[in-house]
C-alpha positions as CSV (number, residue, x, y, z in Angstrom):
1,X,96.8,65.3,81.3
2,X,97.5,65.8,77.6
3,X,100.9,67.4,76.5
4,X,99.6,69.0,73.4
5,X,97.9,72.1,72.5
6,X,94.3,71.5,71.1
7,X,93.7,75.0,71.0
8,X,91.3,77.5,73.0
9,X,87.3,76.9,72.1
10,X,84.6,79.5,72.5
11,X,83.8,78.5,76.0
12,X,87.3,78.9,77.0
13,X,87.6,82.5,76.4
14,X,86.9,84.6,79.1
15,X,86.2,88.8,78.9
16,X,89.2,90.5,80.8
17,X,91.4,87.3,79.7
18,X,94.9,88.6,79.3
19,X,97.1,86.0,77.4
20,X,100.7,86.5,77.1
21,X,101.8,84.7,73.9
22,X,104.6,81.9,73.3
23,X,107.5,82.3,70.8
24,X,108.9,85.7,70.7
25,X,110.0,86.5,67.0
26,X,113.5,88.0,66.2
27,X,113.0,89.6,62.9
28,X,115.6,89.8,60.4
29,X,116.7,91.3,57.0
30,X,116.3,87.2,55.8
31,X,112.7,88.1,56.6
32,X,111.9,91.2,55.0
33,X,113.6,89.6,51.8
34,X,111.4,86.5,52.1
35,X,108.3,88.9,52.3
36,X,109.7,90.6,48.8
37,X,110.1,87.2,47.3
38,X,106.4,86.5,48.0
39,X,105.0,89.7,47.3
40,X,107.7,92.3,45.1
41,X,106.6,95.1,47.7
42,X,108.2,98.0,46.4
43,X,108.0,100.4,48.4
44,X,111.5,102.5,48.7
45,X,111.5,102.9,52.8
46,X,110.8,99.3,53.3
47,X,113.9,98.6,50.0
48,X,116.4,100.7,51.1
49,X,119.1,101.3,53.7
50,X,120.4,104.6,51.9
51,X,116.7,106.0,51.0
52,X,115.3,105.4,54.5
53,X,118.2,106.5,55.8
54,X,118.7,110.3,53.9
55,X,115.2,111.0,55.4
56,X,115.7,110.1,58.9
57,X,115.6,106.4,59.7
58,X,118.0,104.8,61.4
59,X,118.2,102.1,58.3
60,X,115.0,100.6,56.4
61,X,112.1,99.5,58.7
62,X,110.8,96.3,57.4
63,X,107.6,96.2,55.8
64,X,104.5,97.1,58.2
65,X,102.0,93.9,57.3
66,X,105.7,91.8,57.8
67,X,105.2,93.5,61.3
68,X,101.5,92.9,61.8
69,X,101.4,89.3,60.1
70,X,103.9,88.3,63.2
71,X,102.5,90.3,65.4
72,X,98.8,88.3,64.5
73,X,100.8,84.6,64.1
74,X,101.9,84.6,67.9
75,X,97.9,85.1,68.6
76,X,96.8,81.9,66.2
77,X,97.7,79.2,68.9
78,X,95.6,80.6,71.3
79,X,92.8,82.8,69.9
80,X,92.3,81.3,66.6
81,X,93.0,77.5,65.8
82,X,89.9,76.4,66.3
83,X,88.4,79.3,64.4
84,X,85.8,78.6,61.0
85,X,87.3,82.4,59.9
86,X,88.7,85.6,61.1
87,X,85.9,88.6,60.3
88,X,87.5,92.1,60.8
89,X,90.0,94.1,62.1
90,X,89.3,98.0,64.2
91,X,91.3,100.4,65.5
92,X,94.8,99.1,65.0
93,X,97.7,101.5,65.3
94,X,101.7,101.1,64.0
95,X,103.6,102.5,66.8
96,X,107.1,102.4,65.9
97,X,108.9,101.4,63.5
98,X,110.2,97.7,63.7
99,X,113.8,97.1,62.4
100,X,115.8,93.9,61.6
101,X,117.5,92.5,65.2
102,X,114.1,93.5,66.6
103,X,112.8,90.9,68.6
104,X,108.2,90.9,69.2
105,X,106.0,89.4,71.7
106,X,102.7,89.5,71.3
107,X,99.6,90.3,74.5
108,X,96.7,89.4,74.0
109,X,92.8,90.9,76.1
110,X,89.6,89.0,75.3
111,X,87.7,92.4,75.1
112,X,84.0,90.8,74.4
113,X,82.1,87.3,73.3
114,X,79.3,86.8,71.8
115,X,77.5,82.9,70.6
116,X,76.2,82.9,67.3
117,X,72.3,81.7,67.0
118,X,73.6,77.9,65.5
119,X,74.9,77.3,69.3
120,X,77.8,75.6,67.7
121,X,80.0,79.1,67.2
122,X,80.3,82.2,68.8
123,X,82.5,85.7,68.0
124,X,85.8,86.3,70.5
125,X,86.8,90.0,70.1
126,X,90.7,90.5,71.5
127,X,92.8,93.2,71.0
128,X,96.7,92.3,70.7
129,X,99.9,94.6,71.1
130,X,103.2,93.7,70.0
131,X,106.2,95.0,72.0
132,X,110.1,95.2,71.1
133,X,112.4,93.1,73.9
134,X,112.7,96.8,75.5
135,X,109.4,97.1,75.8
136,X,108.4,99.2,72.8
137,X,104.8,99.1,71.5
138,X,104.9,98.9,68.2
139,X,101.1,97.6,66.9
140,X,97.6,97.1,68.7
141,X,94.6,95.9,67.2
142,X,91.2,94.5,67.7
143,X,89.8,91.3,65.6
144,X,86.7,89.3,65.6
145,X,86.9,85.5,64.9
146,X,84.1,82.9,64.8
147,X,85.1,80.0,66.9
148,X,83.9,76.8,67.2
149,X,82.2,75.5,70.6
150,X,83.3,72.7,72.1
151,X,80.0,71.5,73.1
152,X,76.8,72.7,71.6
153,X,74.9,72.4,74.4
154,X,77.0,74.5,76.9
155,X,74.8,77.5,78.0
156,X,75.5,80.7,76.3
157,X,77.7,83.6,78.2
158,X,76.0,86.9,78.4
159,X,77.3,88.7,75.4
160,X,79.2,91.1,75.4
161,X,80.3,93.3,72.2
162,X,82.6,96.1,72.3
163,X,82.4,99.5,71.1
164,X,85.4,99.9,68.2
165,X,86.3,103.4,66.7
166,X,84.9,103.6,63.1
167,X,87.4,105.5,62.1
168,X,91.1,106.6,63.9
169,X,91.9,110.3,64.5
170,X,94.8,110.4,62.5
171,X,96.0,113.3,64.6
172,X,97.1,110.4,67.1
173,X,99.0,107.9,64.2
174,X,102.7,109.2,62.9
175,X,104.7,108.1,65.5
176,X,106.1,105.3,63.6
177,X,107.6,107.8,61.3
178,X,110.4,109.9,62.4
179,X,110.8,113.5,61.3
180,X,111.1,113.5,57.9
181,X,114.1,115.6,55.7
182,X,111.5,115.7,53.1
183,X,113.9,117.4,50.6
184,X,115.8,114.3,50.3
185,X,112.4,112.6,49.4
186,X,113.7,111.5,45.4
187,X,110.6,110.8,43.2
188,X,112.6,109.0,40.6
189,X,113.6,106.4,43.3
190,X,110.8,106.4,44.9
191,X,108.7,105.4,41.6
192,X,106.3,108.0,41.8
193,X,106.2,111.9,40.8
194,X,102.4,111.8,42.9
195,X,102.6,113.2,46.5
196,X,100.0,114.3,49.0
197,X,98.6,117.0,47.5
198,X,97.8,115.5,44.1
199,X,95.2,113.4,45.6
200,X,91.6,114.0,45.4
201,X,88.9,112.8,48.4
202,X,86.6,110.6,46.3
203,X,89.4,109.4,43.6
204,X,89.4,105.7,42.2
205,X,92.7,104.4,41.4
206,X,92.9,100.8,39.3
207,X,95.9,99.3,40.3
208,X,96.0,97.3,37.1
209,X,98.4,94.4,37.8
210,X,97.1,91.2,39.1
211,X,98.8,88.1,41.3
212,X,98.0,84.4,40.9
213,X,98.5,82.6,44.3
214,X,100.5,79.5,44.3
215,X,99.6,77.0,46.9
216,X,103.3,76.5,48.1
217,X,103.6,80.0,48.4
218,X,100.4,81.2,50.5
219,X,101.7,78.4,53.0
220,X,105.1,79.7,52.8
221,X,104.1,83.2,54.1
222,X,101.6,81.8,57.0
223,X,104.9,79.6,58.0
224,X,106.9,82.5,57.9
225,X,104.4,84.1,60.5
226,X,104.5,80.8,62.5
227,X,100.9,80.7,61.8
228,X,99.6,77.5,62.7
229,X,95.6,77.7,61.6
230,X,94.9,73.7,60.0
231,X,92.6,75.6,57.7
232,X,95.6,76.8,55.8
233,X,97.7,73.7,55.6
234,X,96.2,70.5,56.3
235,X,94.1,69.1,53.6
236,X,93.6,65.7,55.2
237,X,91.0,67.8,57.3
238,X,90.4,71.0,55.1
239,X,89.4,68.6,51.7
240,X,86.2,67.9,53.6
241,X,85.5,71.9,54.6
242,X,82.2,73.5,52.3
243,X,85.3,74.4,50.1
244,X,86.5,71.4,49.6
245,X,90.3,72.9,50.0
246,X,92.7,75.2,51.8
247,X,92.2,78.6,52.7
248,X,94.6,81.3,51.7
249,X,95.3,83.3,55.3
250,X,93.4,86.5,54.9
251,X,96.4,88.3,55.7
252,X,98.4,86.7,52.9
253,X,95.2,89.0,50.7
254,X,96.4,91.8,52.4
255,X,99.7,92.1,51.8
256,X,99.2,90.8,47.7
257,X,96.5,93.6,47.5
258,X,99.0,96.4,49.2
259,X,101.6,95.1,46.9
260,X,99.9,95.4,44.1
261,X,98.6,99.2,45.5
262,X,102.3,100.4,44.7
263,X,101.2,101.1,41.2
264,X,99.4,104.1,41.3
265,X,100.5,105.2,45.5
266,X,103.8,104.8,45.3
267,X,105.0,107.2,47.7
268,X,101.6,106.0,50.1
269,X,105.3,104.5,52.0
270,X,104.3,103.6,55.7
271,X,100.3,102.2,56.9
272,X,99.8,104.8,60.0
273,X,96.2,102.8,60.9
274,X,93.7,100.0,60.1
275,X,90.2,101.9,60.5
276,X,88.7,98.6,59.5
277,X,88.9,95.4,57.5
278,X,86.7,92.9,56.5
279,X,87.3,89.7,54.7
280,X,84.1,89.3,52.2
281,X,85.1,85.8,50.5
282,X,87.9,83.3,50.5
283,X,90.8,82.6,48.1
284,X,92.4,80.0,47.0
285,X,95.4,78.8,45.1
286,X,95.2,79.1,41.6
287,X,92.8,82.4,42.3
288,X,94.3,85.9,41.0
289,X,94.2,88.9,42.6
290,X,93.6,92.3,41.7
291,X,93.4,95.4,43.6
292,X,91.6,99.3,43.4
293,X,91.6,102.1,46.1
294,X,89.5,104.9,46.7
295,X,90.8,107.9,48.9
296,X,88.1,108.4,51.2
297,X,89.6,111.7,53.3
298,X,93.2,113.6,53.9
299,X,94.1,115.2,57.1
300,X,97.2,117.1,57.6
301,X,99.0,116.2,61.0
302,X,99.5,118.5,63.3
303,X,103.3,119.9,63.8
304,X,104.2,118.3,60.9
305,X,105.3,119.7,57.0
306,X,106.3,116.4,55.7
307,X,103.9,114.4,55.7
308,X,100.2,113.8,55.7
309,X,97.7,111.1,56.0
310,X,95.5,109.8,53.4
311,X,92.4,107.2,54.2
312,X,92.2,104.8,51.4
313,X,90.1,102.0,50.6
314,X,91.7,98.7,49.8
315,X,89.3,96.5,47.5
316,X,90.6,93.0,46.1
317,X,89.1,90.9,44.4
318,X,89.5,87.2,42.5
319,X,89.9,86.4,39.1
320,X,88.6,89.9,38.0
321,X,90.0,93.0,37.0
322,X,89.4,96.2,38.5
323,X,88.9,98.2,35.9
324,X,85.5,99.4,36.8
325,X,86.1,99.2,40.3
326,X,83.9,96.0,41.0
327,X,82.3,96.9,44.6
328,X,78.3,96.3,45.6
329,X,75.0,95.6,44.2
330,X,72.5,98.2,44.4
331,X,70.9,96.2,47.5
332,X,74.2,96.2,49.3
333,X,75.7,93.1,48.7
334,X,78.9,92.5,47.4
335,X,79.9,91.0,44.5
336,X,81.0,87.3,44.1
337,X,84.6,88.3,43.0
338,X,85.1,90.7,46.0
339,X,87.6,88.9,48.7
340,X,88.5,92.3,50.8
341,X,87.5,95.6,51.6
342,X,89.9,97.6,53.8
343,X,90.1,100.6,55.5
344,X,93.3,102.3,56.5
345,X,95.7,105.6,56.7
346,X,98.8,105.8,55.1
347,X,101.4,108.0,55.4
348,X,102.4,110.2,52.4
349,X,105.2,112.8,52.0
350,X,103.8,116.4,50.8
């Protein structure tokens, strides 16, 4: 019997499977600084022990993606390694907060499967949870990845294809964020004089900056996830793929594109809820990236005065700039530069 892990192929995955994931993570204020050297986040929660702390927290949380990137690396070994790409993300909800000293394990329920008509693929949907060493939940979500088969000619399961939430109630996100003393909220250190109520349902913002990703970088950030997907570091096998290189993880997109979102939602501080995500087109090193949002709705929460939740779009794209908010065709299709279209609440102090 082989030693080594080969990783899990579509006919391995069974609907009901729970998997309990190795390698639980103890996260650290080495890693939320590693995540700033790769992306310059800026947003003053995440930067600073005195700021998160005058508004309630019990010291900075680290960044939110920094949570859900290690949250998704635990899953890679066994959900995604053999995977041609990752398609979408549903319903995933930040719980609590995580803090350095924090130590995550990730679960993992195969939720549906379906084969895809080439018989050589098929989608796995799981959902994952991260918990705290006491037990905490901090994050669930559902994904979809295509996986490879093992065999072609292996009969195809009955499928099965879950019903996800379009769209969160944002009456049930929050709880990551204690109760705020939102008179200590400073706008000067915050970067941004623009709170809740100055935005408008249907408003583009251009985020203006772009990012060029380096290649030692991107694989810096998937190893600092202890993501192990070949497609992202071994060019022996990848030089050969229809790309002809490396893939920059699609979370890596994320968190350049939420980054680069600081300019112009500053004060958007804490990601309540990922309505929905889809990955339209790879990157790759030497690609730039630039981001625009749209806010798509705002709900005030319930019992609360400090905050409220805006839905935004996230939009990135390569080697264009966003000045005129580059989206679809008029038959529906994106354009070629598009690499992301995201759909998520954010927390935002009124």
């Amino acid at each position: 019997m082989s030693k080594t892990n080969r990783g899990n192929f579509f006919e391995d995955f069974k609907v009901g499977q729970v998997i309990r994931h190795a390698t639980p993570r103890t996260v650290t204020s080495g890693d939320q600084t590693l995540y700033t050297a790769l992306y310059g986040s800026r947003f003053a929660v995440q930067s600073s022990d005195a700021f998160a702390k005058s508004l309630g927290y019990a010291q900075a949380p680290v960044d939110d993606f920094l949570t859900f990137h290690i949250v998704f690396g635990k899953t890679v070994p066994d959900i995604s390694l053999n995977a041609v790409a990752n398609l979408g993300y549903a319903g995933g909800r930040f719980l609590a907060p995580v803090y350095p000293g924090d130590t995550i394990s990730t679960i993992s329920e195969v939720i549906g499967k379906k084969e895809n008509s080439n018989r050589k693929t098929g989608v796995v949907y799981v959902r994952s949870t991260g918990y705290t060493s006491t037990g905490t939940e901090v994050l669930d979500y559902v994904r979809w990845v295509m996986v490879n088969k093992r065999d072609a000619g292996s009969p195809a399961p009955e499928a099965v294809v879950p019903e996800l939430p379009a769209v969160l109630d944002p009456q049930s996100l929050g709880t990551a964020v204690p109760l705020l003393d939102a008179a200590n909220w400073d706008n000067d250190l915050s970067g941004s004089g623009f709170r809740f109520d100055d935005y408008e349902v249907g408003e583009k913002i251009d985020h203006v900056d772009g990012m060029t990703v380096e290649e030692a970088e991107h694989q810096m950030a998937t190893r600092l996830y202890q993501n192990t997907a070949k497609v992202h570091f071994n060019l022996h096998t990848e030089a050969h793929n229809r790309f002809g290189h490396r893939l920059v993880y699609g979370g890596h997109v994320i968190s350049i594109a939420r980054a680069l979102s600081f300019n112009g939602l500053a004060n958007a501080f804490h990601i309540s809820g990922i309505n929905g995500g889809r990955h339209v087109g790879p990157l790759g090193a030497g690609d730039t990236v630039y981001a625009w949002s749209e806010v798509l709705d705002k709900s005030d929460i319930d019992g609360r005065t400090d905050v409220g939740a805006l839905r935004l779009r996230l939009v990135a794209t390569k080697n264009r700039s966003c000045e005129d908010f580059p989206d679809k065709t008029a038959d529906g299709k994106y354009l070629d530069e598009v690499i992301l279209d995201f759909d998520y609440w954010a927390m935002m102090p009124k």
